[in-house]
ZADO-1210 file (C-alpha; in nm, 4 decimals, padded with zeros to 6 digits):
<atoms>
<atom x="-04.7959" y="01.4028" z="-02.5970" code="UNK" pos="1"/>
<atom x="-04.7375" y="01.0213" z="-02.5314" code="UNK" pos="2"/>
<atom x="-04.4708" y="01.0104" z="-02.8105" code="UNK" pos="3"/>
<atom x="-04.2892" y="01.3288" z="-02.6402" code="UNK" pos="4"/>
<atom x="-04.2895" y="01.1227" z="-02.3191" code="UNK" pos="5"/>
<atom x="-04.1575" y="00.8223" z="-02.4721" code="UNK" pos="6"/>
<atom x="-03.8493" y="01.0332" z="-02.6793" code="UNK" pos="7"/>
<atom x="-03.7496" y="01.1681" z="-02.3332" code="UNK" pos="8"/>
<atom x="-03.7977" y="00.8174" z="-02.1686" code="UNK" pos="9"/>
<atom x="-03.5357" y="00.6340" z="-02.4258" code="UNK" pos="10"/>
<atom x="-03.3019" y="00.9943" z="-02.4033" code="UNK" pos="11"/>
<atom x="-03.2900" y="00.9283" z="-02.0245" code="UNK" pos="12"/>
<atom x="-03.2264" y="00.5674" z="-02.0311" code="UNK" pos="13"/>
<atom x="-02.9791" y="00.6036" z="-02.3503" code="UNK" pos="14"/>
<atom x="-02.8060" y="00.8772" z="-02.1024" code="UNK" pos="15"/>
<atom x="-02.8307" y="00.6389" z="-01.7840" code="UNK" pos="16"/>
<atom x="-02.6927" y="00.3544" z="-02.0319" code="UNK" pos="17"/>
<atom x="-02.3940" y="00.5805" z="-02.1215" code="UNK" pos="18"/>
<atom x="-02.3042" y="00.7158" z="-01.7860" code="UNK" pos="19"/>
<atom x="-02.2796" y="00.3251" z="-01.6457" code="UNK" pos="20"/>
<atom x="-02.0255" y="00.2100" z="-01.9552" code="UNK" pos="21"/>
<atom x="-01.7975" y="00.5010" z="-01.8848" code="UNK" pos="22"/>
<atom x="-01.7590" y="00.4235" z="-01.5324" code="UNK" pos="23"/>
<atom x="-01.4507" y="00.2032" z="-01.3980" code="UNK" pos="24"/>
<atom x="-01.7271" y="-00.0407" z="-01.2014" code="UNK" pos="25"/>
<atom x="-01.4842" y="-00.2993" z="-01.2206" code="UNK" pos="26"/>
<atom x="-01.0774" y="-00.3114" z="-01.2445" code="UNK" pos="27"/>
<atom x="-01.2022" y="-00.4651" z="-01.5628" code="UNK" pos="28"/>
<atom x="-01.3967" y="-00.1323" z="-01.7050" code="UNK" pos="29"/>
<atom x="-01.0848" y="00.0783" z="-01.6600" code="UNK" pos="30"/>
<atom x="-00.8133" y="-00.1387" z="-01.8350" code="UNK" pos="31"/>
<atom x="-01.0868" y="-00.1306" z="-02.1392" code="UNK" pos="32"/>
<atom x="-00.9238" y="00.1327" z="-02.3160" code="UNK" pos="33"/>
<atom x="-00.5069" y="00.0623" z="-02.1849" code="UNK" pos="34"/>
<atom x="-00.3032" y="-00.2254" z="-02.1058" code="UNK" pos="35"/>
<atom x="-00.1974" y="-00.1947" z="-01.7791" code="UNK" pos="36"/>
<atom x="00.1564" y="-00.2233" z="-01.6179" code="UNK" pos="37"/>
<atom x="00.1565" y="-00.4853" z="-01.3953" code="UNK" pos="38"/>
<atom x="00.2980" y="-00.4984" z="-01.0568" code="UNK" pos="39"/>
<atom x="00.3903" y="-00.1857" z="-01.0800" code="UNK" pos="40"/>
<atom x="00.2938" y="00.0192" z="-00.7870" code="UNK" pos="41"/>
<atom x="00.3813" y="-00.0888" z="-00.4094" code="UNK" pos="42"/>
<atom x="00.1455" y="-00.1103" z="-00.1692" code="UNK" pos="43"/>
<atom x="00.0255" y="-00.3470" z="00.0812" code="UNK" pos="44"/>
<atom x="-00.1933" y="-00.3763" z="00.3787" code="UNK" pos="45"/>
<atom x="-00.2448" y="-00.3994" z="00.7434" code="UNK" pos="46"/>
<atom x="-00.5171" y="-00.4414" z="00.9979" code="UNK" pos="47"/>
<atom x="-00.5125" y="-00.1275" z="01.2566" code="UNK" pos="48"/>
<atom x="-00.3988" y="-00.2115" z="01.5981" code="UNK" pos="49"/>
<atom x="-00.6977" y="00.0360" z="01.7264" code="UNK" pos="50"/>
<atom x="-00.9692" y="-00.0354" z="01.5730" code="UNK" pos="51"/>
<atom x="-01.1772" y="-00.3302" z="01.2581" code="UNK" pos="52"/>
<atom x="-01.0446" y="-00.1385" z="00.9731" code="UNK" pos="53"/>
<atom x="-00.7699" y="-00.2393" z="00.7178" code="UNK" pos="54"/>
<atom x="-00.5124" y="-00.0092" z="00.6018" code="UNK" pos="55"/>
<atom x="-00.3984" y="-00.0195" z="00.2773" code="UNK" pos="56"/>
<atom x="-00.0408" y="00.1645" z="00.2047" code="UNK" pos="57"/>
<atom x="00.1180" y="00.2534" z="-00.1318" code="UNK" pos="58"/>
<atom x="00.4032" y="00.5020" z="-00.2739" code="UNK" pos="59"/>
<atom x="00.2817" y="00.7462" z="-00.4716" code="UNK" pos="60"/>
<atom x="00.5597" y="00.7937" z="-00.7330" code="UNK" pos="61"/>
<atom x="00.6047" y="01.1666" z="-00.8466" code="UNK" pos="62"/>
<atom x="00.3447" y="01.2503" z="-01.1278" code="UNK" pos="63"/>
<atom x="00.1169" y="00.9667" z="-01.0368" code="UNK" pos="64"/>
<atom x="-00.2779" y="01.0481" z="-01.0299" code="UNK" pos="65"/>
<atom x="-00.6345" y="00.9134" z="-01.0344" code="UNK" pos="66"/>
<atom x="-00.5182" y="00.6923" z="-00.7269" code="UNK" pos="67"/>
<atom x="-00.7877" y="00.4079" z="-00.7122" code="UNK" pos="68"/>
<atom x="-00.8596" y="00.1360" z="-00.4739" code="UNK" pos="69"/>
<atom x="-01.0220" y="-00.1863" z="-00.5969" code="UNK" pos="70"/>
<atom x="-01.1371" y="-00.5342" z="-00.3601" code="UNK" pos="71"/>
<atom x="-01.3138" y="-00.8543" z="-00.4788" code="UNK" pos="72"/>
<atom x="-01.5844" y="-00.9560" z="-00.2895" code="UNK" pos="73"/>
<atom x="-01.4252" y="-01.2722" z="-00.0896" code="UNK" pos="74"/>
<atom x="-01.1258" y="-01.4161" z="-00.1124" code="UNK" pos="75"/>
<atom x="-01.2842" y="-01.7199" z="-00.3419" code="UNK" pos="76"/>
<atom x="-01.2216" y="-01.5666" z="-00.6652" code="UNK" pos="77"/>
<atom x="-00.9037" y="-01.5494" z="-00.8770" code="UNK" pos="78"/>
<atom x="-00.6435" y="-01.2659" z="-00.8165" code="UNK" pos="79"/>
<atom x="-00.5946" y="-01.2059" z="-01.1089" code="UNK" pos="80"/>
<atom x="-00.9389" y="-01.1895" z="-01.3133" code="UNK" pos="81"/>
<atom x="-00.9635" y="-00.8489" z="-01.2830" code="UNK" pos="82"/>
<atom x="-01.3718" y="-00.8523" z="-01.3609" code="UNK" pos="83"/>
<atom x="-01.3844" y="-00.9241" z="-00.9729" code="UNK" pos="84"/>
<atom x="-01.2111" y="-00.6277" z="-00.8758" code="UNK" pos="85"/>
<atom x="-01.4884" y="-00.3675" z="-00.8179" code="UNK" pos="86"/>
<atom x="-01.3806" y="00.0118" z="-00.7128" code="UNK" pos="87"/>
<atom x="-01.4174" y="00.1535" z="-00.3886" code="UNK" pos="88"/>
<atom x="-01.3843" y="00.4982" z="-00.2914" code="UNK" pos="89"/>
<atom x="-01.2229" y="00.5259" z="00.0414" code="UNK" pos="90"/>
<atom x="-01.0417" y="00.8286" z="00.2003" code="UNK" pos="91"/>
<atom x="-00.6654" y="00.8268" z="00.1122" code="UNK" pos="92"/>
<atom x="-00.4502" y="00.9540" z="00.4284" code="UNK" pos="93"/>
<atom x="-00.0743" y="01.0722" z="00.4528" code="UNK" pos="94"/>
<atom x="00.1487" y="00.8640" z="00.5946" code="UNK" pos="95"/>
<atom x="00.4674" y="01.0127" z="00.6745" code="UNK" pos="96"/>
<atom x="00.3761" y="01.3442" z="00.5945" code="UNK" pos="97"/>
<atom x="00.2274" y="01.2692" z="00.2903" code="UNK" pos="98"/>
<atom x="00.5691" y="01.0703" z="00.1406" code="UNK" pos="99"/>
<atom x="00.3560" y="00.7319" z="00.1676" code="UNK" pos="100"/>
<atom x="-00.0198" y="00.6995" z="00.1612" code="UNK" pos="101"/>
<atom x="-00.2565" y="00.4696" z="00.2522" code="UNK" pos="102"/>
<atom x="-00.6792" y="00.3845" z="00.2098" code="UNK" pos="103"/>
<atom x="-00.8397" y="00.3471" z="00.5471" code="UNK" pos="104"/>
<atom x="-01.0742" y="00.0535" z="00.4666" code="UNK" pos="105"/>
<atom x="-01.4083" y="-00.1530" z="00.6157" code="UNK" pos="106"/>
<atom x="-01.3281" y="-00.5422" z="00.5369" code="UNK" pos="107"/>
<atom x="-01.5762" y="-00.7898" z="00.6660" code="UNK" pos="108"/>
<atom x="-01.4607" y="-01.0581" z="00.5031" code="UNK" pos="109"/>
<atom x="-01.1257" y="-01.1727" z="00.3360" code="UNK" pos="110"/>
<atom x="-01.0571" y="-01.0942" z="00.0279" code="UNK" pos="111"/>
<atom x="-00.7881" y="-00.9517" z="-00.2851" code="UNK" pos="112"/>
<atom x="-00.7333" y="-00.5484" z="-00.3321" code="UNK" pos="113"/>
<atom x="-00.5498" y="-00.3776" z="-00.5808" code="UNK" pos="114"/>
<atom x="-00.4255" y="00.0042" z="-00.6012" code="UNK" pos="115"/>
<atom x="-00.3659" y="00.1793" z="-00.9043" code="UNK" pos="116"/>
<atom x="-00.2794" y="00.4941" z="-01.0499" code="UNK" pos="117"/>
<atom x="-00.1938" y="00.6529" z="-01.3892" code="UNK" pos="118"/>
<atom x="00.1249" y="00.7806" z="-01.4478" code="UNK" pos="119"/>
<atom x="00.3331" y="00.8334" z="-01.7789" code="UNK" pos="120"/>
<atom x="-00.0123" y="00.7952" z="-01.9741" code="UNK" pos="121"/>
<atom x="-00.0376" y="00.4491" z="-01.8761" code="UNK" pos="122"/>
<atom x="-00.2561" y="00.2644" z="-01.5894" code="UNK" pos="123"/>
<atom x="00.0009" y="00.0812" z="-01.3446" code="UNK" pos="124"/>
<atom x="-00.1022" y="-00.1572" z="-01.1031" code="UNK" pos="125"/>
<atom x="00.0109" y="-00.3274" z="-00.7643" code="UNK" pos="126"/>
<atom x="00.0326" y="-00.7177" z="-00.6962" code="UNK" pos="127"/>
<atom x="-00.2776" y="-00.8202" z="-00.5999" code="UNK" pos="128"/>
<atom x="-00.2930" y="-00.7778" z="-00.2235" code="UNK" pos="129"/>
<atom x="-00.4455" y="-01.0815" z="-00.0048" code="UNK" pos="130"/>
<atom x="-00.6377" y="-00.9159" z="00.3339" code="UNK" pos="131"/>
<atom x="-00.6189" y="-01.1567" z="00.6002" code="UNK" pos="132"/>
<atom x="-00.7533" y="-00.9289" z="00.8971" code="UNK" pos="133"/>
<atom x="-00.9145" y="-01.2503" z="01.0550" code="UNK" pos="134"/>
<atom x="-00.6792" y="-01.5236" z="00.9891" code="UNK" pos="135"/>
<atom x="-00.3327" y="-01.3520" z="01.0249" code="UNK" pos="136"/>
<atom x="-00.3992" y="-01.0071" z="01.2430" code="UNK" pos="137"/>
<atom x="-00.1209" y="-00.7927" z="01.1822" code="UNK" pos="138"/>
<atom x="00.0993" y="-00.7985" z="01.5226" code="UNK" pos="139"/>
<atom x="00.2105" y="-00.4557" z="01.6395" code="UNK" pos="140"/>
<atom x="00.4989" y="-00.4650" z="01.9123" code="UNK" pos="141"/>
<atom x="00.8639" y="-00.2717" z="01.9202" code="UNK" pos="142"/>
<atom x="01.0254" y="-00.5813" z="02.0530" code="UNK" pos="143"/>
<atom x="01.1277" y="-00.7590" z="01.7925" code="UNK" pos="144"/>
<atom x="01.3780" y="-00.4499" z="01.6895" code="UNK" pos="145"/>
<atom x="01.6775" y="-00.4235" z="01.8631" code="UNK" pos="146"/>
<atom x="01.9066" y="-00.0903" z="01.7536" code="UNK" pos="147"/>
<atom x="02.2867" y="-00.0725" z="01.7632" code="UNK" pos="148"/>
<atom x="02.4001" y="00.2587" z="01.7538" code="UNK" pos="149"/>
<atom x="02.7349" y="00.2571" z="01.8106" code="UNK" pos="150"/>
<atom x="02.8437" y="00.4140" z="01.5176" code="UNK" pos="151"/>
<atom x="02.5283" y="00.7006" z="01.5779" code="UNK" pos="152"/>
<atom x="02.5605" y="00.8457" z="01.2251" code="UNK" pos="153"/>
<atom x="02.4953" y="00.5222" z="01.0609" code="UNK" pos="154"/>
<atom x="02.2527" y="00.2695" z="01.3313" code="UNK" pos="155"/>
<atom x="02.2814" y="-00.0850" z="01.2749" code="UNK" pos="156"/>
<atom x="01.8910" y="-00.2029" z="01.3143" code="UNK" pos="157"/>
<atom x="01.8175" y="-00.5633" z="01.3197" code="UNK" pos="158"/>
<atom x="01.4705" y="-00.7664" z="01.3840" code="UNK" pos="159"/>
<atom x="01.2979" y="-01.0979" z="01.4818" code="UNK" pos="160"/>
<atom x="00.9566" y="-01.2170" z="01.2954" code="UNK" pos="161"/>
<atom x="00.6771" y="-01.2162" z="01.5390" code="UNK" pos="162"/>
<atom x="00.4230" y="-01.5040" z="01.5477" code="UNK" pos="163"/>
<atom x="00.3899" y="-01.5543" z="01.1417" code="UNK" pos="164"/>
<atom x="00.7025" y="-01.6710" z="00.9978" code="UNK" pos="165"/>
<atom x="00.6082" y="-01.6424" z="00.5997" code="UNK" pos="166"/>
<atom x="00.7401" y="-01.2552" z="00.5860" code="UNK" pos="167"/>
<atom x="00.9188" y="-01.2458" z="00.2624" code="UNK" pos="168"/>
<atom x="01.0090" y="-00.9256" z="00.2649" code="UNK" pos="169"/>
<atom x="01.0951" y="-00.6200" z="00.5183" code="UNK" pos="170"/>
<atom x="01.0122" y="-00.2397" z="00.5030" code="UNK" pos="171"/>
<atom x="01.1967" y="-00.0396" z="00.6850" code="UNK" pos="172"/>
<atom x="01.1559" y="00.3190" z="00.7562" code="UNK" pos="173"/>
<atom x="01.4019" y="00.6258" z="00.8898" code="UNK" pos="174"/>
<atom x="01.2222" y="00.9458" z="00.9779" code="UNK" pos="175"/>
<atom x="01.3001" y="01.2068" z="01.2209" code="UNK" pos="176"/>
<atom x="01.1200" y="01.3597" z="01.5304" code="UNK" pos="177"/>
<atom x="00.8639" y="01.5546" z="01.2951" code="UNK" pos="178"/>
<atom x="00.7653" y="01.1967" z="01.0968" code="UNK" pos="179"/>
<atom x="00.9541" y="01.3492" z="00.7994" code="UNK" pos="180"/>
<atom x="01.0504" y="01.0511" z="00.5700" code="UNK" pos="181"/>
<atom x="01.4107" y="01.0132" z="00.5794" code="UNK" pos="182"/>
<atom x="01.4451" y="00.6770" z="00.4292" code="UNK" pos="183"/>
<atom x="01.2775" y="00.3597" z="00.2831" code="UNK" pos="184"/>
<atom x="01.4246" y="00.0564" z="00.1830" code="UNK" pos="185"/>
<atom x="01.3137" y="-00.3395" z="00.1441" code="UNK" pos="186"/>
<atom x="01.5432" y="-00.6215" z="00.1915" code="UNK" pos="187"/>
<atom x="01.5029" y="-00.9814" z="00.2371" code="UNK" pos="188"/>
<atom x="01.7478" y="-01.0004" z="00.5639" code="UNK" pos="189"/>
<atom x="01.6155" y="-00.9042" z="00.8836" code="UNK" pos="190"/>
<atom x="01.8989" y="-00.6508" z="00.8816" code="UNK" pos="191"/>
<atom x="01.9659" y="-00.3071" z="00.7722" code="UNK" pos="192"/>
<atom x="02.2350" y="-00.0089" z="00.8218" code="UNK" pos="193"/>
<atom x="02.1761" y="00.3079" z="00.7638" code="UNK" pos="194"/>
<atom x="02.2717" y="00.4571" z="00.4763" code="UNK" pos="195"/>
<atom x="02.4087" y="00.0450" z="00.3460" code="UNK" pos="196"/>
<atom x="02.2354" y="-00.0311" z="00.0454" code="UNK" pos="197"/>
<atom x="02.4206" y="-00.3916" z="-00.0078" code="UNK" pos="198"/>
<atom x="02.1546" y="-00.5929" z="00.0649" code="UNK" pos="199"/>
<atom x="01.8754" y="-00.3392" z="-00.0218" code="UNK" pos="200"/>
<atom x="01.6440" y="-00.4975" z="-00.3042" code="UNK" pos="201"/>
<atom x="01.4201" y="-00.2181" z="-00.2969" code="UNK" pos="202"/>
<atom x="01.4875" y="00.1788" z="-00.2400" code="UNK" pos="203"/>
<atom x="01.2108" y="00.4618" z="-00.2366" code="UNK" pos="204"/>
<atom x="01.5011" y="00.7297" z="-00.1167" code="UNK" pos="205"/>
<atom x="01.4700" y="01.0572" z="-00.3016" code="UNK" pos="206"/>
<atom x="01.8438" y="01.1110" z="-00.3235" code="UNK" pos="207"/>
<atom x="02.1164" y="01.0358" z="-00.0783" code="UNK" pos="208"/>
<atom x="01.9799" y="01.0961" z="00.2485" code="UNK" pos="209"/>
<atom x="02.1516" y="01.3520" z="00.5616" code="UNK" pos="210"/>
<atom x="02.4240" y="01.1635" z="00.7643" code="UNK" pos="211"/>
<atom x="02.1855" y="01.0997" z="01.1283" code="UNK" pos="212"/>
<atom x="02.2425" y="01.3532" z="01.4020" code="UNK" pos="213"/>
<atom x="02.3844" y="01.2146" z="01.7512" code="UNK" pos="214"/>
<atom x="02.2177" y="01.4814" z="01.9417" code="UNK" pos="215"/>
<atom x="01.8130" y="01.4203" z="01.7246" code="UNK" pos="216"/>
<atom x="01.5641" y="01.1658" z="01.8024" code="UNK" pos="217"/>
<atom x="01.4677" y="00.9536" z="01.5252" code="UNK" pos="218"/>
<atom x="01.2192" y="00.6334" z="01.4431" code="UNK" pos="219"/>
<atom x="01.2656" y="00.3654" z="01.2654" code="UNK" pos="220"/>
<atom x="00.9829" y="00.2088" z="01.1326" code="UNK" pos="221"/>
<atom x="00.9249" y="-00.1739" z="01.0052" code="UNK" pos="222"/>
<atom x="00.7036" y="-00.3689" z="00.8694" code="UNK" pos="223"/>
<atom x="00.7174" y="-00.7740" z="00.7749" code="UNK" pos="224"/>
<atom x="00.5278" y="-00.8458" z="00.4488" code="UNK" pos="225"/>
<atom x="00.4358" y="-01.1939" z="00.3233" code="UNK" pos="226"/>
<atom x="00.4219" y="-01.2952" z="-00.0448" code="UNK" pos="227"/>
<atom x="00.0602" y="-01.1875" z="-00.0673" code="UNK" pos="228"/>
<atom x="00.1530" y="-00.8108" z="-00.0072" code="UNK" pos="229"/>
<atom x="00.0066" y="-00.8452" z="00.3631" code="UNK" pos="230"/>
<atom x="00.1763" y="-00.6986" z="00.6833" code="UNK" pos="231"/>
<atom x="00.2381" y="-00.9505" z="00.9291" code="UNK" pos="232"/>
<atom x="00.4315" y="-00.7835" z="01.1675" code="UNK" pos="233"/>
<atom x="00.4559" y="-00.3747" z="01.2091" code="UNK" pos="234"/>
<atom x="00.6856" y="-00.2225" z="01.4536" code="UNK" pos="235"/>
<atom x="00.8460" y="00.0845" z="01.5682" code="UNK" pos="236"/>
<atom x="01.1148" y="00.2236" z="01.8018" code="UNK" pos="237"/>
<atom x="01.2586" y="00.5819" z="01.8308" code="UNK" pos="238"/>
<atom x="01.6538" y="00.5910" z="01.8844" code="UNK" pos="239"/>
</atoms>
């Protein structure tokens, strides 16, 4: 009897032992089997204007899956030792009817995220992303855009930075009355005409988008992302 005890005692911790090496634990466990693409998937993150969490936006390309969310424990630790990176399962949220995405996330202290997904049979991953919910709060106000629409099929919008002057780089969204993504485009100025893609570095456009509709009410969403991937400033206007 005591041996049949012990055989299912070592089957159950053999089985226990198995489960825990299959599992992504760490950013680490899942690149195991792959090499990943690096830097690879955008995304980057904001605190909410409403409440302590931390939103963390991506684009999920056509065909991507097994979307994952990974966070070191502080901010001490390297970027980009990815034994640090530990998975978290968080709810994933549409943003703009589902054409962006985003992890609504509890942060208590600073620290590095990464998003990832599969697609094309590879594992693809996003810069490391710094949270900075304490030090650098992301500022939400619609006064730093200012909209010229003289010509009202193609709006000139142009922008200030807020209180944090490192934003490297500017998101800026069209979408129409229903939050229907029209457009998205990054550029380094703190300019942008719709549909202009001269000094567009980055363009997440499906196609060549509908000439804009005098009589319609649109939005134009921005936000102004430092070097670490984090949202300094996030505004929006309707026009």
């Amino acid at each position: 009897m005591r041996s049949l005890v012990l055989f299912a005692f070592l089957v159950l911790i053999v089985g226990c032992s198995s489960d825990l090496e299959n599992q992504d634990v760490t950013l680490s466990d899942a690149l195991k089997q792959d090499a990943p693409v690096l830097d690879n998937v955008i995304a980057c993150a904001a605190s909410n204007e409403n409440d302590h969490m931390v939103s963390v936006f991506f684009y999920p390309r056509d065909g991507a899956s097994n979307v994952r969310y990974y966070e070191t424990e502080n901010i001490k630790v390297s970027k980009d030792d990815f034994e640090q990176y530990y998975r978290i399962d968080n709810p994933v949220f549409d943003v703009f009817n589902g054409y962006l995405k985003k992890f609504e996330v509890v942060v208590t202290e600073e620290k590095w995220a990464i998003v990832s997904f599969e697609e094309g049979g590879k594992i693809h991953l996003s810069n490391p992303i710094r949270i900075k919910h304490h030090t650098k709060p992301t500022e939400y106000t619609e006064q730093s855009i200012v909209v010229d629409s003289a010509d009202t099929g193609s709006p000139l919008f142009h922008w200030t930075d807020g209180k944090y002057t490192d934003s490297r780089i500017y998101f800026g969204v069209v979408s129409d009355s229903d939050d229907n993504f029209i457009s998205g485009t990054y550029t380094h100025e703190h300019r942008f005409q719709y549909y202009d893609l001269e000094n567009v570095v980055v363009n997440i456009t499906k196609g060549t988008p509908p000439t804009l509709k005098a009589d319609n009410t649109y939005s134009f969403t921005l936000m102004a992302v430092s070097e670490d991937n984090w949202v300094n400033l996030f505004s929006e206007i309707e026009f």
